[in-house]
N, C-alpha and C positions, 0 to 999 in steps of 0.2 A: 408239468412242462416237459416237452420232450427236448433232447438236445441233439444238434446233429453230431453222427459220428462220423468219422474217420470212414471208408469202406473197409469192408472185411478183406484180410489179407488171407490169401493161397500159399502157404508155406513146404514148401518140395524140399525131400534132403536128395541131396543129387553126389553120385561118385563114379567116375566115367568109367569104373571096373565094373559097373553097374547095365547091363547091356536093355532092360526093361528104364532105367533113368535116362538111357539116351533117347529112347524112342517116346518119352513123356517132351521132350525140348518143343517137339512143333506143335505140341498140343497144347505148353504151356505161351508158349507165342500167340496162338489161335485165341486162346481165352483172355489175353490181356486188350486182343484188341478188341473184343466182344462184350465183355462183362466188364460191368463196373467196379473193380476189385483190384487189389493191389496184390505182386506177387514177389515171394521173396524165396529163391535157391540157396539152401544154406548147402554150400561145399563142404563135404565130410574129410575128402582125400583131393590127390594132386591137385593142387590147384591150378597150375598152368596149362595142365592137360582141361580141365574141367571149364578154364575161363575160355578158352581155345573152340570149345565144342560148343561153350553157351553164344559164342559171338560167329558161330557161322552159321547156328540155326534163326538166331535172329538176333542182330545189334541190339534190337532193343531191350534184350533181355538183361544185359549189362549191366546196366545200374542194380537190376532185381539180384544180385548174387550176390553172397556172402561168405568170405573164410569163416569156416569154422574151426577156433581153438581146443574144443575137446576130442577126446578120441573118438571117432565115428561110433561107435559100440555105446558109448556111454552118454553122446550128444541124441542118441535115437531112444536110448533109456527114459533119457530127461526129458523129450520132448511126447513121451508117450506111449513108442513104439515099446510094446510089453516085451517082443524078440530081438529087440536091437539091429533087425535087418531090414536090407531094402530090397523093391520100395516102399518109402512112405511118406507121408500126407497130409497136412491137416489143415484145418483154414481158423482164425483166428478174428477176434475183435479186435477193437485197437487197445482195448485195455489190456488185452494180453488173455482173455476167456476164450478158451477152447470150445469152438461148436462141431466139430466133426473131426474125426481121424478116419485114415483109408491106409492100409497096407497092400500093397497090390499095386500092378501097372494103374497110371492115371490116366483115364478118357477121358474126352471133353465134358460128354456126360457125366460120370463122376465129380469131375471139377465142379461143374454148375449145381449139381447138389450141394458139393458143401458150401459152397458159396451161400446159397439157399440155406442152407441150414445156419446158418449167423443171421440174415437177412429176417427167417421166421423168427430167432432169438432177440433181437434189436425190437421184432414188431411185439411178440410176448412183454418184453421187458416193459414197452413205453405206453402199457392200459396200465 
């Protein structure tokens, strides 16, 4: 039996000292309204500067951002980043199964990979 899931989430750590995370904001806009995926900015640092930046390149990105409580260094540890630095990237099931990480400025094309790459894992899982 297959079951439907959740779409796979786009997880971006974003810190607006971060000059390559600023320039991911209109891409990640672009791709929330294109693809069927859910997208979530976890905020490493300032967060008033950061909430500031994600609400001029697009309102709707809004709701998609997140404080994050650990130390930027050690939240990019935990989430996979082996360097601890930005940028980075990953996209996600909803169970929380990692299908792809990306270190690097985020294209649009990168984005739809990993997006793809949960998409291919969802189809693998349900033969």
């Amino acid at each position: 039996m297959i079951y439907a899931l959740p779409p796979p989430t786009l997880e971006v750590f974003y810190s607006p000292k971060c000059a390559p995370c600023r320039l991911e904001l209109p891409v990640l806009a672009d791709v929330t309204r294109v693809e069927r995926t859910r997208v979530r900015i976890v905020i490493l640092d300032d967060e008033r500067r950061a909430r500031a930046e994600i609400h001029e390149t697009s309102p709707a990105l809004d709701g998609d951002a997140a404080d994050s409580s650990a130390k930027p260094r050690d939240e990019l540890l935990a989430a996979g980043d082996d360097d601890g630095i930005l940028p980075f990237a990953r996209s996600t099931l909803g169970d929380g199964r990692v299908c792809s990480s990306w270190r690097g400025i985020l294209t649009a094309t990168r984005a739809r990979l990993m997006i793809g790459a949960c998409h291919r894992f969802i189809s693998q899982s349900s033969h």
